[in-house]
C-alpha positions in Angstrom: 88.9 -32.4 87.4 92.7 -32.6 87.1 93.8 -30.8 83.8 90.7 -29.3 83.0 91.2 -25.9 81.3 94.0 -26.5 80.1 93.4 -25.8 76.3 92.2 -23.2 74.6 89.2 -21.1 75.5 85.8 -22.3 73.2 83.7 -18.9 72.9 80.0 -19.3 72.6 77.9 -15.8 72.7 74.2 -15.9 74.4 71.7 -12.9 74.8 69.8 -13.5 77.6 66.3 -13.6 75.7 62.6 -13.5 77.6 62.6 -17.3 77.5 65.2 -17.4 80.0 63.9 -14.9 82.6 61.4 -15.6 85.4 58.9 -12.8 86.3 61.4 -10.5 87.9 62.9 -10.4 85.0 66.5 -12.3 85.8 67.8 -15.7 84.6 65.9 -18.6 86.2 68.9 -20.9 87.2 68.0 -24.3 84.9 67.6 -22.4 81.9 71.7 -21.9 82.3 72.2 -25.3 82.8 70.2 -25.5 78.5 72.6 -22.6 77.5 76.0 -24.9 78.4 74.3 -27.3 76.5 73.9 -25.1 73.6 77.5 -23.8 73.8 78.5 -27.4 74.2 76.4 -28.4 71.3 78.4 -25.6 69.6 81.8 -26.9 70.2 81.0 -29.9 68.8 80.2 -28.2 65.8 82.4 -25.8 65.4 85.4 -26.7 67.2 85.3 -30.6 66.7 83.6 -30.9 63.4 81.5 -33.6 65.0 78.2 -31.8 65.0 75.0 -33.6 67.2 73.3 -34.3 64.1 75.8 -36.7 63.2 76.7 -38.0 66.7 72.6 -38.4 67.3 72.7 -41.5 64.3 74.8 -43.6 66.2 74.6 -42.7 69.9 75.0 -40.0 72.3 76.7 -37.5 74.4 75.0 -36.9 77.8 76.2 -35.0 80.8 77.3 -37.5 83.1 78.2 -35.1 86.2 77.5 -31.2 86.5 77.7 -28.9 89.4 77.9 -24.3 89.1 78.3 -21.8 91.6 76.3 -18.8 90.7 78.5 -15.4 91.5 75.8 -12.5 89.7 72.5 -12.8 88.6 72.2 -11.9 85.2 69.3 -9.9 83.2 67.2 -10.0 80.3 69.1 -8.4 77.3 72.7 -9.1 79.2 75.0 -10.9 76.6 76.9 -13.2 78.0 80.2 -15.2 76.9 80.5 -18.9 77.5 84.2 -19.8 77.5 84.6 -23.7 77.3 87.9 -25.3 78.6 88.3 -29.2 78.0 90.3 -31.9 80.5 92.6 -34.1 78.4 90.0 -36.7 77.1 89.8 -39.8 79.3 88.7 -43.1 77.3 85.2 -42.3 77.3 84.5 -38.9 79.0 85.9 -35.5 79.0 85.7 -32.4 81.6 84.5 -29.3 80.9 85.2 -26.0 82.3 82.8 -23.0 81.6 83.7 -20.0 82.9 80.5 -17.3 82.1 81.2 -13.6 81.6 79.0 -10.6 81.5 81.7 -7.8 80.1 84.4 -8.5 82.6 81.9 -9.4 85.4 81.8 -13.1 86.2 78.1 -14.5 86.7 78.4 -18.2 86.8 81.2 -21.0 86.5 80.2 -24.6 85.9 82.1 -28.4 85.1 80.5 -31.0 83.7 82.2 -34.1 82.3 80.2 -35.7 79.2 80.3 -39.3 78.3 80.1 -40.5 74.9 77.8 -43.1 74.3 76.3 -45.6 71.8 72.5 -45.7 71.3 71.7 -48.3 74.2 73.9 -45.5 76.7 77.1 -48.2 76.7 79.9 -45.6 77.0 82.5 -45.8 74.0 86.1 -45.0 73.5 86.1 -41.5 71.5 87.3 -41.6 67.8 90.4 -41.4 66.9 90.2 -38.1 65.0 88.0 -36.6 67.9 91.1 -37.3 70.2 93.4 -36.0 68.4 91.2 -32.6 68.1 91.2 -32.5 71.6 94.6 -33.2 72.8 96.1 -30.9 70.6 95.0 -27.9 72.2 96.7 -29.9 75.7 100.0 -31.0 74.2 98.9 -34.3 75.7 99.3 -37.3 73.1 97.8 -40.1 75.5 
């Protein structure tokens, strides 16, 4: 993903509750792929201003593409930091970077890239205010 990361960090903060665990008592691996949701659900919000509530009325943002390589396993009660990085926004998509700490140990990194979408899943150009958001943290204007 060529330019991804190159804006400023997003931080999202997750105890690792019971919910996540398995029996042995350690994060069962798709219940990480739900928290970068949530922290990506959180950018929106925060960072963007263009909360899910409001995109959910006239369409979508799924994950088009994911992959994570898994360095530590990581326990109930840890507290993680998700930090999001975000490619320069292509017409319809954008990379993501998440980079997932525990103190200054590294447990997982992941990259996605999300589409956005009206509600029949035709892929859309992102709003004009929404691009501007995000290339400002890049310096890129395209």
């Amino acid at each position: 993903m060529p330019g991804a990361g190159q804006g400023r960090a997003f931080h999202f903060a997750q105890k690792v509750l019971f919910k996540h665990c398995d029996p042995a008592g350690i994060v069962f691996y798709p219940r990480y792929f739900e928290m970068i949701n949530d922290c990506v659900e959180a950018f929106f919000d925060e960072a963007l201003d263009w909360p899910f509530e409001t995109i959910h009325t006239t369409g979508a943002i799924p994950t088009a593409e994911i992959s994570a390589t898994f360095r530590r396993v990581s326990r109930h009660g840890d507290h993680l930091d998700f930090a999001l990085a975000h490619a320069v926004p292509g017409r319809t998509s954008l990379g993501l970077v998440f980079t997932v700490t525990c103190g200054d140990e590294l447990r997982f990194e992941a990259r996605s890239t999300i589409v956005n979408v009206d509600t029949v899943g035709k892929p859309l150009p992102w709003p004009d205010a929404l691009r501007a958001r995000l290339t400002s943290d890049t310096g890129d204007t395209r």
